[in-house]
N, C-alpha and C positions, 0 to 999 in steps of 0.2 A: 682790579679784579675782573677778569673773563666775562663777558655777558653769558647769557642763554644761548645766542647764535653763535657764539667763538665757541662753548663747550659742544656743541653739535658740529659744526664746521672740523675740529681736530678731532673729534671722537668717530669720524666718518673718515676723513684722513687717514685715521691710524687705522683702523679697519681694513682697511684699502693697503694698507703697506703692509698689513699683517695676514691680508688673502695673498699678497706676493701680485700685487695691480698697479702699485705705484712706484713710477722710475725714478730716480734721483740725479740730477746732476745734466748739464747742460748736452756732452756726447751720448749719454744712455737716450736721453729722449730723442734728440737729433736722429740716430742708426732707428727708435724703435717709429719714427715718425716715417723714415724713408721706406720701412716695410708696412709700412698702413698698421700698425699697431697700437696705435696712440687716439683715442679717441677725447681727450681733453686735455688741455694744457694748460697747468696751472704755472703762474710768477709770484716767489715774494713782491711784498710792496716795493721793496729796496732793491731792486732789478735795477742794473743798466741799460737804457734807453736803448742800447747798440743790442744787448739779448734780446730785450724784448721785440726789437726788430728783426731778428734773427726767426726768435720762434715763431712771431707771425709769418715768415716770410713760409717754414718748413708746415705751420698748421696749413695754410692756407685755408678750405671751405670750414677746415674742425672748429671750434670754440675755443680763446684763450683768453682767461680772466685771473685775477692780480688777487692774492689772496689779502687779507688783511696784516701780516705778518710779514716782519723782517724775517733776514735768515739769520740772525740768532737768536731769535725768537721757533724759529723751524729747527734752529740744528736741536733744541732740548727734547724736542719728540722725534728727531730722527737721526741723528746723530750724527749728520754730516750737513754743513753750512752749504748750502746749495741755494739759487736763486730757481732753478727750472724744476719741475715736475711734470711726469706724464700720467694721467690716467688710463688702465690699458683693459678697461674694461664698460661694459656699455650702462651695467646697472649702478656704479660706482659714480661713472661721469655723469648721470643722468641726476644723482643724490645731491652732488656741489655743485651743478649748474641751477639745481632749486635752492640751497644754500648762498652761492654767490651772484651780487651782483654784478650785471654787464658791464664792462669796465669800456671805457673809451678808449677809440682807437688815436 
């Protein structure tokens, strides 16, 4: 069963994907990261080592933290198995960076 922090963590997510803030999928954030659009980057837990390298490589100075969720545990609230997300908003990113812990690099 979900803690207090997981139902605030996906209740903030979906919010975000239902303002039309959050990207899905590993090319959508890539292109929206090359236009300075992306101000958080979020990975399922189950990320490949080589994406996650990937997306640090494209955040560079931005914030990228590992959510607690597999992606099929993500595709039930979004409907598509994707390891990457972008947050393309400042008061969104600003909401799950107090939500999420700093992840190691």
């Amino acid at each position: 069963m979900p803690d207090a922090a997981e139902n605030r963590l996906t209740a903030s997510l979906t919010m975000c994907r239902k303002a039309g803030k959050l990207l899905l999928g590993f090319d959508a954030v890539k292109e929206a990261a090359q236009q300075g659009i992306v101000k958080l980057f979020l990975l399922s837990a189950d990320a490949s080592a080589k994406t996650e390298k990937e997306i640090r490589f494209f955040a560079g100075a931005l914030p990228v933290r590992k959510l607690p969720f597999d992606m099929d545990t993500l595709k039930c609230y979004f409907r598509k198995r994707t390891a990457v997300f972008g947050v393309c908003e400042d008061g969104f990113a600003a909401k799950l960076l107090l939500l999420l812990p700093e992840s190691e690099e």
